[in-house]
N, C-alpha and C positions, 0 to 999 in steps of 0.2 A: 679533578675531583676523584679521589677513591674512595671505596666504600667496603668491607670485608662483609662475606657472607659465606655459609655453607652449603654445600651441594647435598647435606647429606645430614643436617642438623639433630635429627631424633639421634645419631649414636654418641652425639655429644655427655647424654644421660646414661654413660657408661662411665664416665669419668667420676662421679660419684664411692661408685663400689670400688675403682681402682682405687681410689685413696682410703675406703674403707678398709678393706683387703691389705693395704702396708699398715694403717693403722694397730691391724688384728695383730700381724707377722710382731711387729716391732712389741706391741703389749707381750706378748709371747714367751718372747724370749727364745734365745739360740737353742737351737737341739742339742742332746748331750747326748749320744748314742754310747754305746757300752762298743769298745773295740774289745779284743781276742789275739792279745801277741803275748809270742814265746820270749821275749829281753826287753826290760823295761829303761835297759840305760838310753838306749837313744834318745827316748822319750823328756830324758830325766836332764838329759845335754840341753833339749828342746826348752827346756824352763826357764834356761841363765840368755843373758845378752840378748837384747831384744823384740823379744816375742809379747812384749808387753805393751809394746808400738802398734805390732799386728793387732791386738784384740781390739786396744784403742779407736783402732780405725778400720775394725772387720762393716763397721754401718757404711760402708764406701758402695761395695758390692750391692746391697738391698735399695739402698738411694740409690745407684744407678738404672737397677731394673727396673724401680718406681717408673722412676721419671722417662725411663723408655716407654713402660706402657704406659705413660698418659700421651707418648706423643704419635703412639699407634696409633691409640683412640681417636686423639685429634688430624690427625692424618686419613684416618679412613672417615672422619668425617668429612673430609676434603675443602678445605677454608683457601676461597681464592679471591682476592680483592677484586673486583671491576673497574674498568677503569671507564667511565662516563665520557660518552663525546660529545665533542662541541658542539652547540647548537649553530647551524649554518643555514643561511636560507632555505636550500634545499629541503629544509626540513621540518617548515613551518607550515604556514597556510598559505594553499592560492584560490579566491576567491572571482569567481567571474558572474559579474552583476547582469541580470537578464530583464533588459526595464522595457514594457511595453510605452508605445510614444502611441499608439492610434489617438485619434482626435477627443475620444471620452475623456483623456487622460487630461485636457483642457479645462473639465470640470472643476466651480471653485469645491473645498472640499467643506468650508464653511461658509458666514456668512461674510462678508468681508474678506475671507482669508484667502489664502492661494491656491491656488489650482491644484490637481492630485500631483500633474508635471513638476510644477515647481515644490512643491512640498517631496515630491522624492527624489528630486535634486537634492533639496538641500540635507535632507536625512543621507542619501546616499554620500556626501561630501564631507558629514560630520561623521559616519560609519568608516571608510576610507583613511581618515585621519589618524581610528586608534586603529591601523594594521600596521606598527612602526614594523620593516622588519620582515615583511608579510610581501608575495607580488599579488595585484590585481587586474582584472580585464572587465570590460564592457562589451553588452550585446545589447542593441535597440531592436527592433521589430513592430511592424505592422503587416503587411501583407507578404513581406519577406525580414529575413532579418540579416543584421548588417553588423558588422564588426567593428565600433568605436574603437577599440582598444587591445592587444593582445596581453598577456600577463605581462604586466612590469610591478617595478617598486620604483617607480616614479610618481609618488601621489600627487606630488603638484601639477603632472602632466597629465594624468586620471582628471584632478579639476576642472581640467578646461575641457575636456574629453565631455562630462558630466553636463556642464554649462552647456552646451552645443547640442545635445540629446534634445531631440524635439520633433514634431509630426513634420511632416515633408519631402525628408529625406527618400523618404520612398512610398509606393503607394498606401493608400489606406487599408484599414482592416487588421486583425487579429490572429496573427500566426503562430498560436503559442506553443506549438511543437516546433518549428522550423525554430524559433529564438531560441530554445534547449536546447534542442539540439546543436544547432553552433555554438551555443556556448560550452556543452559540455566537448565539443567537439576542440576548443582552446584547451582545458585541461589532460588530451587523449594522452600527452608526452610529459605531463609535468610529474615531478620526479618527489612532492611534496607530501608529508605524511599527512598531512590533509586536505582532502581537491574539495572545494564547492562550490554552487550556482546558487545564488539568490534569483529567485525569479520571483518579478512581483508584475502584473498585472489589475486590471480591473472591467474584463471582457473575459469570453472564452473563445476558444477556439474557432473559426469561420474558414480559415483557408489554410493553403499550405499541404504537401503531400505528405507529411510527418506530423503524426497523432501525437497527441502532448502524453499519450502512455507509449506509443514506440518510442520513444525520446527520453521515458522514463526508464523505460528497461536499456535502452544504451547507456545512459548512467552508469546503474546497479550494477551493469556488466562491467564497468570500467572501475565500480570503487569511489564513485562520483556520491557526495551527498546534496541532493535536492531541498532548498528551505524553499515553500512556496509561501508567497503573502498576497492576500486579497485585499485590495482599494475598496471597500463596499463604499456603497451610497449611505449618507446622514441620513435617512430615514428608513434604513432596514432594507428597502428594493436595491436590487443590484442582478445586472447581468454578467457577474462572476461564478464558472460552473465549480462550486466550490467544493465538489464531490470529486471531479476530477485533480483538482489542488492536493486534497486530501490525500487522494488516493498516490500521485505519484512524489509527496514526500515519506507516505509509508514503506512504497516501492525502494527507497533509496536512504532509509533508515534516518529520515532527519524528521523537520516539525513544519506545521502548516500553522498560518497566524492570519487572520487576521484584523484592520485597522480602516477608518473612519477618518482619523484626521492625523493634522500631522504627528504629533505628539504619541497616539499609539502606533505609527508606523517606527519611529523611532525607536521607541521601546521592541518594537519586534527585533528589528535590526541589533541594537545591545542586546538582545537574550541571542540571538543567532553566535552573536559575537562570544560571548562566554559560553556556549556549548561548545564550539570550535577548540576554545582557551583550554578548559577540561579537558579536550581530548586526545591533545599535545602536550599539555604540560607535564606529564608522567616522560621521562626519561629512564628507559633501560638499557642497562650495557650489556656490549656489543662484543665484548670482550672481556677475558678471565684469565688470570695469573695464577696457576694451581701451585698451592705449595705444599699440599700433598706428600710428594714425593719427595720431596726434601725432608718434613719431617720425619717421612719414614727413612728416609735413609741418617738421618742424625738417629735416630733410634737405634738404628744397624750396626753404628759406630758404639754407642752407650753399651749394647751390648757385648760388644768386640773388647771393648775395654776391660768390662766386669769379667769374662771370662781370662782374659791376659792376666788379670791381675789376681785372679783366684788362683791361674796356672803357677805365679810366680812369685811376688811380694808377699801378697794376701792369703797366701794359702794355709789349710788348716794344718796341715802332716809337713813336717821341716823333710 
């Protein structure tokens, strides 16, 4: 994909008066000066055998110059295609899911309905789905946190990664600094123009040597954005410190959400997802073709010409 642009567009609005300016010339008319010679025969030689060619085509010279300075003009405007590069993994999104599993997470989230577990399984597996293209990773956590998954783009192997995520695996409790922290800790080398962690939760913090805000400022330092989302309970009570939620996705320039049941967990997840989309899909190039210098130098030539030919064919004095 190319694209032409200028380095330098405002002096394009010179190009105007340039053609004004030959416009004026050519209304004009040639100058007639008065010469001052002693023998008029030379002059009178000068009349017969084709000098009537020269006058015919004296507009040679003035066209040339024109069209020289319009290519100054547009040469010091500096017009250089870019040339867009391929989109390559490398250069999409890596996302590393940070799901707390403590045993709250067992709660149904409705009446009849599924547990907060099972419901952000399944949100997280239909989330997963639209990252065609995309690598992702898993981090569980309760009293420690564990590494389901490192980034891949293997989403079918993230599926069963997701399915398996459940309370046991290690002790109980709520480590929501240590889960961030490994998981941004998967993003430290990734080479992607957009790193982020979803961290969802429905507790706060209880154990773990690593504060869910020392966790947040290792982020920010790394260029990491933090989406956090709160589980609350169906009736407004919940033991989710949502201030601290708050606080470390402002710390890391992203958005805090959140969700009740399944359905607005989901919807979190799809907005997370198109802010992501947004902030990649802008493609700038990387590189530039200046051609510049070329048209000044076809300029150089234009004018090398008009004076050659003023010196010799085209000239006023035989």
């Amino acid at each position: 994909m190319i694209d032409l642009a200028f380095a330098a567009p405002v002096l394009l609005l010179a190009l105007p008066a340039v053609g004004a300016l030959a416009l004026w010339r050519a209304l004009r008319g040639p100058r007639r000066p008065a010469l001052a010679v002693a023998d008029l025969e030379p002059w009178r030689g000068a009349g017969s055998g084709g000098r009537s060619v020269r006058l015919r085509l004296l507009w040679i010279g003035p066209a040339l110059r024109v069209l020289a300075a319009l290519l100054i003009v547009i040469a010091l405007a500096r017009p250089r295609p870019g040339l867009a590069t391929v989109t390559i993994p490398e250069e999409g999104i890596d996302i590393v899911a940070a799901l707390d599993v403590s045993t709250s997470m067992e709660n149904i989230t409705e009446r009849f309905g599924p547990t907060r577990l099972e419901a952000a399984q399944t949100v997280l597996e239909e989330f997963f789905a639209t990252l065609d293209g995309d690598r992702v990773g898993m981090v569980i956590f309760q009293s420690r946190a564990l590494v389901l998954s490192p980034l891949t783009d293997d989403l079918d192997a993230m599926t069963s990664r997701v399915r398996v995520a459940g309370p046991g695996l290690i002790d109980d409790g709520t480590a929501v600094g240590l889960g961030l922290a490994e998981a941004v800790g998967l993003l430290r080398e990734s080479p992607a123009r957009s790193r982020v962690v979803v961290l969802l939760t429905d507790g706060q913090n209880n154990t773990g040597e690593v504060t869910p805000i020392e966790a947040a400022q290792m982020a920010a330092a790394l260029d990491v954005r933090v989406y956090t989302v709160a589980f609350l309970a169906l009736d407004g009570t919940s033991a989710v410190d949502e201030a601290t939620l708050r606080r470390i996705a402002e710390l890391t320039d992203a958005s805090y959400y959140d969700a009740r049941t399944q359905e607005e967990l989901a919807a979190a997840y799809e907005s997370i997802g198109r802010l992501e989309r947004s902030r990649v899909g802008e493609r700038r190039f990387e590189s530039f073709r200046e051609f510049g210098p070329w048209l000044a130098g076809a300029a150089a030539l234009l004018l090398a010409a008009d004076a050659l030919l003023a010196a010799s064919w085209l000239r006023r004095q035989p």
